[in-house]
C-alpha positions in Angstrom: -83.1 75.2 18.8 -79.7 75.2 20.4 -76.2 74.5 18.7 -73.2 73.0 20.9 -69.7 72.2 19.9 -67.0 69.9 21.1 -63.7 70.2 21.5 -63.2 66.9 18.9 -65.0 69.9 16.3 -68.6 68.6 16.5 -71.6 70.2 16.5 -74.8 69.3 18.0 -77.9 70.7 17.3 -80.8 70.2 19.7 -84.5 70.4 18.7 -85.4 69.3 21.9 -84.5 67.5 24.9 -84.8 64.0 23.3 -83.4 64.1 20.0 -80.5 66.4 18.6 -78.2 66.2 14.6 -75.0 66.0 14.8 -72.1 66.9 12.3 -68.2 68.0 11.6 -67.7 72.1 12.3 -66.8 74.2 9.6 -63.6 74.7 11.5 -63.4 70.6 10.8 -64.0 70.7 7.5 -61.7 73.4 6.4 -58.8 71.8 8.3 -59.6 68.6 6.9 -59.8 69.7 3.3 -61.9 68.6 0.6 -63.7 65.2 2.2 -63.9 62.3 -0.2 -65.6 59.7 2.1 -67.6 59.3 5.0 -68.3 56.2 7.0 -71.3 56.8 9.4 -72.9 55.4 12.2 -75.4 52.3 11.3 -79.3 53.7 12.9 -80.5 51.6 15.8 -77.0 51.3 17.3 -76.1 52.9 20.8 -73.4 55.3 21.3 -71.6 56.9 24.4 -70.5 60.2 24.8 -66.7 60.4 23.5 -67.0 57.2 21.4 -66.1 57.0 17.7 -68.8 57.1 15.6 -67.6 57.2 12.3 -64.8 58.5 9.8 -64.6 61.5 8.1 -61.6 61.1 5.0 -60.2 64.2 2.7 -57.6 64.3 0.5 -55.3 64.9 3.4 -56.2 63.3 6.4 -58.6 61.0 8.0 -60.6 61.6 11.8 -62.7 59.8 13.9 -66.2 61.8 14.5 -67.1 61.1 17.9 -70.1 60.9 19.9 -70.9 64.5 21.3 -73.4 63.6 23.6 -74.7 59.5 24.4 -77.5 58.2 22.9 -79.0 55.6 20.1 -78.3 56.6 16.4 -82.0 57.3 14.8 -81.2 58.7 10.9 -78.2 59.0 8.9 -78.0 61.8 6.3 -77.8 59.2 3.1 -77.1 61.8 1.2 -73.8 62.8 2.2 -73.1 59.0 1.9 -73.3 60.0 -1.9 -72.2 63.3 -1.9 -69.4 63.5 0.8 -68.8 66.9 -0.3 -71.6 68.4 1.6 -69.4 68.3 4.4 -67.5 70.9 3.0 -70.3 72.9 1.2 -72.7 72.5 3.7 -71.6 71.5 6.8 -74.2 73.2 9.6 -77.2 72.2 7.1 -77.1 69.6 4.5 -74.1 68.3 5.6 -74.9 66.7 8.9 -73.9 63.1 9.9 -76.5 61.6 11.8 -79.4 62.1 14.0 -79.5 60.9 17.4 -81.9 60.0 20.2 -80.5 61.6 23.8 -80.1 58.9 26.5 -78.5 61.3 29.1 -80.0 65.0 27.6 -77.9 66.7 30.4 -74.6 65.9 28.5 -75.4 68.7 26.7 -75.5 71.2 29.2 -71.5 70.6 29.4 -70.9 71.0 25.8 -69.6 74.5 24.6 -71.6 77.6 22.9 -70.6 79.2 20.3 -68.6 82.0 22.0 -66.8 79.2 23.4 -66.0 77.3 20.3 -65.0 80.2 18.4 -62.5 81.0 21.3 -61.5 77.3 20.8 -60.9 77.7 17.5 -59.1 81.1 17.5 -56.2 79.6 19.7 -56.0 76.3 17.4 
């Protein structure tokens, strides 16, 4: 069970080869603020890497939340529909966006560790 991170501040957390969850960093979250709203991805719809796949709005500032890795959407996390806040309180566990169903499993291969994000995040 393998977390990844982009530089757009997603992670990615693969159970398998096939299937992974996605969701904002806590990086994300604390430079976006308190979130108010999400808009995710509708399930069944196909994704590729880099594309947006929903919003993510705080009292501050609004951002895309793209695609970390290609693939069709399979489950999205209802209850931070309800309860954006999760982001913020949550965001590694209860917080996640949406679960997705790997079309090209490699892609995450090229995504960084957490060594890497944390250097990522240090210079930001």
């Amino acid at each position: 069970m393998s977390v990844k991170y982009t530089s757009d501040h997603e992670w990615v957390q693969s159970d398998d080869k096939n299937s992974a969850t996605v969701g904002i960093t806590v990086h994300a979250q604390d430079a976006l603020g308190d979130v108010v709203f999400v808009d995710l991805p509708e399930a069944g719809r196909t994704y590729a890497q880099g594309e947006v796949a929903g919003v993510v709005e705080s009292v501050k500032a609004a951002a895309d939340v793209y695609m970390p890795v290609s693939g069709e959407v399979t489950e999205v996390n209802e209850a931070l529909r309800s309860d954006p806040s999760l982001a913020n309180s949550d965001p590694m566990k209860a917080g996640w966006f949406f679960k997705v169903k790997l079309t090209e499993p490699a892609q995450l291969d090229a995504l960084m560790d957490a060594p890497a994000y944390a250097e990522l995040v240090k210079n930001a």
